[in-house]
N, CA, C and O atoms as CSV, one atom per row, in Angstrom:
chain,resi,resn,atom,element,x,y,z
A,1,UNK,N,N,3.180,-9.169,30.198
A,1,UNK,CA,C,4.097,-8.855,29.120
A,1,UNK,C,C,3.299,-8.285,27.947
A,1,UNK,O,O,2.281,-8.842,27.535
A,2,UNK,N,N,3.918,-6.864,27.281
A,2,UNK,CA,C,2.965,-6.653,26.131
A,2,UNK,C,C,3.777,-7.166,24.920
A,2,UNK,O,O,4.984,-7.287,24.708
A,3,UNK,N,N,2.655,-7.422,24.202
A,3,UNK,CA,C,2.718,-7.755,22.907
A,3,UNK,C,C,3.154,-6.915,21.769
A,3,UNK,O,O,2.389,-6.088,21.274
A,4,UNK,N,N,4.532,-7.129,21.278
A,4,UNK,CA,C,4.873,-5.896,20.317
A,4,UNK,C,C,3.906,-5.942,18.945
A,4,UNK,O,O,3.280,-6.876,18.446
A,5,UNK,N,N,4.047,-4.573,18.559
A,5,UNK,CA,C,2.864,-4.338,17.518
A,5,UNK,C,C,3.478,-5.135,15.856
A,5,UNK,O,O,4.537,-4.564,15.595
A,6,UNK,N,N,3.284,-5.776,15.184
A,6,UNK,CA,C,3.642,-5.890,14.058
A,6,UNK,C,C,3.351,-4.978,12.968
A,6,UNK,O,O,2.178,-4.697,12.722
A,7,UNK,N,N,4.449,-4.417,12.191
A,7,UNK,CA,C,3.110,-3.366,11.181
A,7,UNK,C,C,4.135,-3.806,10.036
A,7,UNK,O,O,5.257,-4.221,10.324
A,8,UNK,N,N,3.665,-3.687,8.678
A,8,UNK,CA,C,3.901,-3.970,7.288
A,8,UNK,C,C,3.419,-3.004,6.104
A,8,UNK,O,O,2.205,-3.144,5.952
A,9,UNK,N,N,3.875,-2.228,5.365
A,9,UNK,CA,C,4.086,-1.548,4.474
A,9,UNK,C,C,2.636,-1.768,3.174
A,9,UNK,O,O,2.899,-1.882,1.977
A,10,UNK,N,N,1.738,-1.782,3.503
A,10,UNK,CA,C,1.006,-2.354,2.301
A,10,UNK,C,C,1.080,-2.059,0.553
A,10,UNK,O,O,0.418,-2.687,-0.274
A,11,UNK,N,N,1.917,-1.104,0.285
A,11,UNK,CA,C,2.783,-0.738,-0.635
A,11,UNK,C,C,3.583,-1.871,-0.814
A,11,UNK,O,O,3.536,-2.419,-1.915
A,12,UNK,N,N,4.351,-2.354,0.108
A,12,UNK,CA,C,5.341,-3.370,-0.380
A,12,UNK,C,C,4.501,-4.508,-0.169
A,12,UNK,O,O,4.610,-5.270,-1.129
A,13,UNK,N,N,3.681,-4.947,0.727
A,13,UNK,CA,C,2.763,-6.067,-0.176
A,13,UNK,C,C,2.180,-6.079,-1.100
A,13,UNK,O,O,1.705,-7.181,-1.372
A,14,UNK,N,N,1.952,-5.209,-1.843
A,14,UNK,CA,C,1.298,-5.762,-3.385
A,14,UNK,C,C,2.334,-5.449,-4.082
A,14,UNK,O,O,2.158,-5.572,-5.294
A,15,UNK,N,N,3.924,-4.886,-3.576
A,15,UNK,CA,C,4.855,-5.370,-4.590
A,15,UNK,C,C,5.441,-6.625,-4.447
A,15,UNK,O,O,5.900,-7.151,-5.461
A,16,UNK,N,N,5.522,-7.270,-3.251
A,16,UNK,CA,C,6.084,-8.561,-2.838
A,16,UNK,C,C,4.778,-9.492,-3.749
A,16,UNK,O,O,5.342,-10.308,-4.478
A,17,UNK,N,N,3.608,-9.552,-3.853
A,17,UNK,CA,C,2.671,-10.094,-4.323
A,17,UNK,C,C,2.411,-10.679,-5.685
A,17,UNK,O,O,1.914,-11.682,-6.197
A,18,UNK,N,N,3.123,-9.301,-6.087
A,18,UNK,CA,C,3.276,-9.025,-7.543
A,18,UNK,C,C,4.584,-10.026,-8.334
A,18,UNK,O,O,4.735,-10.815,-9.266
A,19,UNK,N,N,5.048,-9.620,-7.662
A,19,UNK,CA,C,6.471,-10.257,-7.647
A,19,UNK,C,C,6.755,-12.057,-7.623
A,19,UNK,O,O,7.514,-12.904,-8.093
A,20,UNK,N,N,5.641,-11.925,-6.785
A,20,UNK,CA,C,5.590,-13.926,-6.411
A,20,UNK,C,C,4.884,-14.404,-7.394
A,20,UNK,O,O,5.209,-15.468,-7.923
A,21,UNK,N,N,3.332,-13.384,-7.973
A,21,UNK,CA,C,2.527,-13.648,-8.819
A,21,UNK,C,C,3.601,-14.425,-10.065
A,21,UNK,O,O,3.665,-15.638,-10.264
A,22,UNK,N,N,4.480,-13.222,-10.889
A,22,UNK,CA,C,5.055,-13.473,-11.870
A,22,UNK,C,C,6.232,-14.023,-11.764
A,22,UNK,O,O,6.871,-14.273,-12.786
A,23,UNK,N,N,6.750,-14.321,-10.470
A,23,UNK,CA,C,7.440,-15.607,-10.185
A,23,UNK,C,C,7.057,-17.343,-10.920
A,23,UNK,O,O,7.585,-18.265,-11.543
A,24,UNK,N,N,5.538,-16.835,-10.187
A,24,UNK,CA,C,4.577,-18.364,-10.941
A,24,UNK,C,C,3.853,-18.958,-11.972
A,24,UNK,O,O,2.990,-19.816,-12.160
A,25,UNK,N,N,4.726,-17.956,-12.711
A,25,UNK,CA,C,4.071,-17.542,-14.270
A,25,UNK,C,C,3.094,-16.784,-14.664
A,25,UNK,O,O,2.674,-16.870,-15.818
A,26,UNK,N,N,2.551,-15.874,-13.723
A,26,UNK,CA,C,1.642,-15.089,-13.931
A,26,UNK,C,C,2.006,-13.831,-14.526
A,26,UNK,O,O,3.216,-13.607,-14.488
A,27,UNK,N,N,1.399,-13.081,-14.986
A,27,UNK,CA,C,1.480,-11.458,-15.510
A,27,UNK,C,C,0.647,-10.679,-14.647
A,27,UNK,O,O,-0.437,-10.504,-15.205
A,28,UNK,N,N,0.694,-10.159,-13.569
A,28,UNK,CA,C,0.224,-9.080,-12.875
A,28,UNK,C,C,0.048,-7.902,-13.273
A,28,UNK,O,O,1.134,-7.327,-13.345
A,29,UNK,N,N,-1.242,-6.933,-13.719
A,29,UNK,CA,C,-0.987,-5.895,-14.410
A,29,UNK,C,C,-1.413,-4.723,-13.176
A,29,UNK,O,O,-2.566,-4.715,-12.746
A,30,UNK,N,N,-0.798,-4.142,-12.868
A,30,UNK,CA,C,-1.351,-3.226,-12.108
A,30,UNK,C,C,-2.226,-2.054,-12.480
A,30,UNK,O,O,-3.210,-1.685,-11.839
A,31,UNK,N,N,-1.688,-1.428,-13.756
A,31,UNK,CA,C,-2.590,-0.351,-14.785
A,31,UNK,C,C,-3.997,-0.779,-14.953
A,31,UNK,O,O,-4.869,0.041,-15.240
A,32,UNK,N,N,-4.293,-2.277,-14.751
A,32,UNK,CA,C,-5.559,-2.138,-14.497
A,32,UNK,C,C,-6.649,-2.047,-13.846
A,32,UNK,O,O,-7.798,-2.216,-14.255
A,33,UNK,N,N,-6.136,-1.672,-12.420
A,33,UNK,CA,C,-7.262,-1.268,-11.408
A,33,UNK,C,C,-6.543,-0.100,-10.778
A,33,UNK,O,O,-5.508,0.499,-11.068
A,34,UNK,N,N,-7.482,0.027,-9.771
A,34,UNK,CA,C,-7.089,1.943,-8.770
A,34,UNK,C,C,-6.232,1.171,-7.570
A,34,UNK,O,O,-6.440,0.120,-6.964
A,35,UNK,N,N,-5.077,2.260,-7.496
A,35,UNK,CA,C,-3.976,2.225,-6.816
A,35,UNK,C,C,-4.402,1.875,-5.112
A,35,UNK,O,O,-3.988,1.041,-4.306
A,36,UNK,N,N,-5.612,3.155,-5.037
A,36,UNK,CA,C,-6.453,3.194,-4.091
A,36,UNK,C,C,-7.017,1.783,-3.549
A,36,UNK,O,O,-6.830,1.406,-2.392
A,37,UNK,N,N,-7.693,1.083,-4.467
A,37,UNK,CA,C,-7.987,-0.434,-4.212
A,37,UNK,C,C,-7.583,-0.995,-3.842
A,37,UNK,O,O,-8.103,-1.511,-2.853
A,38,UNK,N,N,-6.305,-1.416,-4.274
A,38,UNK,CA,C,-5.149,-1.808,-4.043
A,38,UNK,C,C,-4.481,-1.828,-3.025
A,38,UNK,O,O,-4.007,-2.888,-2.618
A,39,UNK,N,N,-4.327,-0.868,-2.500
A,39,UNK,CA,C,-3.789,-0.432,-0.967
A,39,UNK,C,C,-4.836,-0.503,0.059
A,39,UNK,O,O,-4.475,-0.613,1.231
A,40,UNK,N,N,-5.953,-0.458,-0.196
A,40,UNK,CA,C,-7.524,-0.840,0.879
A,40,UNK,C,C,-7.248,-2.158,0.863
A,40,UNK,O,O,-7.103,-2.610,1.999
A,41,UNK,N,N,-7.091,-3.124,-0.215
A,41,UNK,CA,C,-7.160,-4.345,-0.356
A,41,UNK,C,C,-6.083,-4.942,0.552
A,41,UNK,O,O,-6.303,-5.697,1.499
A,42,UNK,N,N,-5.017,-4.550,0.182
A,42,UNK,CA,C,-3.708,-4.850,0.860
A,42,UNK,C,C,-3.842,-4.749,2.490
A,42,UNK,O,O,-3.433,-5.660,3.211
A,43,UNK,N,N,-4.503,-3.460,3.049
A,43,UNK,CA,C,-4.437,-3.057,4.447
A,43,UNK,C,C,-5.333,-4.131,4.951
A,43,UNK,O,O,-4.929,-4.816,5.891
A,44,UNK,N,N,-6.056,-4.269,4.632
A,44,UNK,CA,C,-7.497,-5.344,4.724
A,44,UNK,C,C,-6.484,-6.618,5.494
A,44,UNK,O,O,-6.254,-6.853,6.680
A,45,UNK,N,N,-6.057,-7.237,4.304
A,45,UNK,CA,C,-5.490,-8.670,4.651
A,45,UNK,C,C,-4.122,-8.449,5.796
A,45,UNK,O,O,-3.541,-9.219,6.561
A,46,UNK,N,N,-4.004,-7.317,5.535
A,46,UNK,CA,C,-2.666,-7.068,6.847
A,46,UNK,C,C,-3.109,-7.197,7.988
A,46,UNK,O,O,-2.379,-7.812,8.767
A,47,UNK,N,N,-4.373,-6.707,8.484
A,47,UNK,CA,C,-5.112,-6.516,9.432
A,47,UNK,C,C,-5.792,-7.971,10.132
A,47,UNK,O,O,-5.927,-8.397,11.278
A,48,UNK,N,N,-6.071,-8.371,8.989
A,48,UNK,CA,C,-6.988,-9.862,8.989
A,48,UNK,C,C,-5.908,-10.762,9.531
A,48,UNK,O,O,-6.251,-11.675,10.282
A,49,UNK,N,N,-4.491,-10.579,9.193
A,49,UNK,CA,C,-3.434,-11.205,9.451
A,49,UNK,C,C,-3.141,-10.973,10.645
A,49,UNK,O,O,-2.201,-11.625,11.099
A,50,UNK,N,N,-3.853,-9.950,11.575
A,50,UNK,CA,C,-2.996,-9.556,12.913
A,50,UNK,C,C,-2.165,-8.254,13.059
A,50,UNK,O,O,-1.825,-7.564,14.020
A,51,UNK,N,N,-1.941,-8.188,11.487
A,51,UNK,CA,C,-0.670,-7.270,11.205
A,51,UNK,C,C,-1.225,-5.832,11.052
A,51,UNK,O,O,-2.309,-5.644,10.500
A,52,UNK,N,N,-0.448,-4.784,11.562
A,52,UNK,CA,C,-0.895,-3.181,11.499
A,52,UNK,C,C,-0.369,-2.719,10.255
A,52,UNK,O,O,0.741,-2.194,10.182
A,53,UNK,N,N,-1.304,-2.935,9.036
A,53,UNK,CA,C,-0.822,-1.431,8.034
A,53,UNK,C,C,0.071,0.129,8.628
A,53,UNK,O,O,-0.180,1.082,9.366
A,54,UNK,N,N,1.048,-0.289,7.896
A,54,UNK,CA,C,1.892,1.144,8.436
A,54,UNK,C,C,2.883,1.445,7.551
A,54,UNK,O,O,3.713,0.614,7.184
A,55,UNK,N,N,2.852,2.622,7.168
A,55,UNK,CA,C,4.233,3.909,5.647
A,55,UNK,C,C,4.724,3.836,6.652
A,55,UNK,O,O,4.121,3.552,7.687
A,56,UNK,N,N,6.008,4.094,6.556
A,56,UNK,CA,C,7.493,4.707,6.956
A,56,UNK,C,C,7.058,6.145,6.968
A,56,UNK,O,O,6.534,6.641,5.971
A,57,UNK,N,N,7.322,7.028,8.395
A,57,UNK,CA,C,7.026,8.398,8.833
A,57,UNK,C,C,7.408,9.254,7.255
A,57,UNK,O,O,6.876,10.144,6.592
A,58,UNK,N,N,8.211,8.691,7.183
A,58,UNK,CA,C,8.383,9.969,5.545
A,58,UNK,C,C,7.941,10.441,4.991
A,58,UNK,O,O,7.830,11.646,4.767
A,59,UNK,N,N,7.266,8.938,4.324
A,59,UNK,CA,C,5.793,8.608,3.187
A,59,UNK,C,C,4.750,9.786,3.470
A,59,UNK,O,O,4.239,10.366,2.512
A,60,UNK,N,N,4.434,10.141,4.787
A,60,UNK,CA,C,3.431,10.880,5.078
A,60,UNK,C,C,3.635,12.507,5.034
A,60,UNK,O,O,2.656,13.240,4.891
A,61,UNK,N,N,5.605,13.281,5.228
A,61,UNK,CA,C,5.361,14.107,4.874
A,61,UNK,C,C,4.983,14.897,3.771
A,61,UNK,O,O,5.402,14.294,2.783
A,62,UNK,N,N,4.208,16.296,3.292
A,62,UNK,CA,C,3.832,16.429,2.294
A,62,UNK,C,C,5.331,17.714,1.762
A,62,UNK,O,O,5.597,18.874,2.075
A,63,UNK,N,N,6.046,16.549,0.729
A,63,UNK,CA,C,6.909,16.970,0.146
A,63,UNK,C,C,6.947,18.181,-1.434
A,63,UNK,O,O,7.781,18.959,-1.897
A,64,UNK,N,N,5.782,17.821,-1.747
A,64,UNK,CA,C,5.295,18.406,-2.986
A,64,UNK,C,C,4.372,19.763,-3.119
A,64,UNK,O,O,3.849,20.302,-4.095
A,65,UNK,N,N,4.401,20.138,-1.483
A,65,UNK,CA,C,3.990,21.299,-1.398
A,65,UNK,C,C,2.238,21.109,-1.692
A,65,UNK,O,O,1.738,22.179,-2.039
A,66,UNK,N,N,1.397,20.132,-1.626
A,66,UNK,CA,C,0.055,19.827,-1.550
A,66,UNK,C,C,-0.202,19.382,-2.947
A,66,UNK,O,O,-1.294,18.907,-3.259
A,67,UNK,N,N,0.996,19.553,-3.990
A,67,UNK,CA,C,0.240,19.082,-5.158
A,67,UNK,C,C,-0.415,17.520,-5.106
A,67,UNK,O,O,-1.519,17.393,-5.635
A,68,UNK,N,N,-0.059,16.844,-4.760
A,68,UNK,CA,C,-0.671,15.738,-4.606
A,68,UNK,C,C,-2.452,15.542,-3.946
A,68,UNK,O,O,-3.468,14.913,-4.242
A,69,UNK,N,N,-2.008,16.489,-2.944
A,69,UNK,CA,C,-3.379,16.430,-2.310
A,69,UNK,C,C,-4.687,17.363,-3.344
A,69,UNK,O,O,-5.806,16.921,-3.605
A,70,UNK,N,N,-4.173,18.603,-3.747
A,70,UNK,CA,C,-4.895,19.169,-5.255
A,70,UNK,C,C,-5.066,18.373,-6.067
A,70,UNK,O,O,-6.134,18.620,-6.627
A,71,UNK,N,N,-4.606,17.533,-6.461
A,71,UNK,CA,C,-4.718,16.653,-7.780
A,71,UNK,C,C,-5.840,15.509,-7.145
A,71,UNK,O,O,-6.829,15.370,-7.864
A,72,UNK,N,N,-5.823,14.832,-6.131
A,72,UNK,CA,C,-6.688,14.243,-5.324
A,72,UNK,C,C,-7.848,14.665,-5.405
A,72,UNK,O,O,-8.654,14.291,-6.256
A,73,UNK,N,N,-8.098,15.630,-4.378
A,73,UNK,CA,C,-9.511,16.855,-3.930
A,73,UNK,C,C,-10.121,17.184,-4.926
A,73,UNK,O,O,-11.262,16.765,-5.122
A,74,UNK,N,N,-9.365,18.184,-5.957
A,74,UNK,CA,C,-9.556,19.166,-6.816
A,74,UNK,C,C,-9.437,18.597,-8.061
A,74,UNK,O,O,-10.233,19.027,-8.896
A,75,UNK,N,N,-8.768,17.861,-8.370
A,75,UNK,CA,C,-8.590,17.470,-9.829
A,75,UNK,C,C,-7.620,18.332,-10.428
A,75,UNK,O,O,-7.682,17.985,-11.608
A,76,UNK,N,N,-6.715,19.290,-10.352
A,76,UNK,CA,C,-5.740,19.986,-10.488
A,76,UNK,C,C,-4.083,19.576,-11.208
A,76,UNK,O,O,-3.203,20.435,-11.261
């Protein structure tokens, strides 16, 4: 029997995170570290968990015509 794959949004874990944080009286600031981190960090523990980091097919098309990826690369 195979084992179905689990996968989880790591975007929505550090909003679910966030969320529980200041549930418990905490203030979560996100403005203060890289988004980038954040989402390495997140995929990390998904993984560690068993669980497959995975966007929704959408997320990945490039809707903006590459500006995103220019602003990335290039600084643009």
């Amino acid at each position: 029997m195979s084992e179905k794959i689990q996968t989880y949004d790591p975007r929505r874990l550090i909003e679910d995170v966030s969320a529980l944080l200041a549930e418990r009286g905490l203030q979560p600031s996100p403005e203060s570290g890289s988004a980038m981190e954040r989402k390495t960090a997140a995929s990390m523990l998904l993984r560690n968990l068993g669980i497959t980091p995975a966007a929704a097919p959408e997320d990945w098309l490039d809707l903006d015509g590459q500006r995103g990826y220019n602003r990335l690369v290039h600084g643009d």
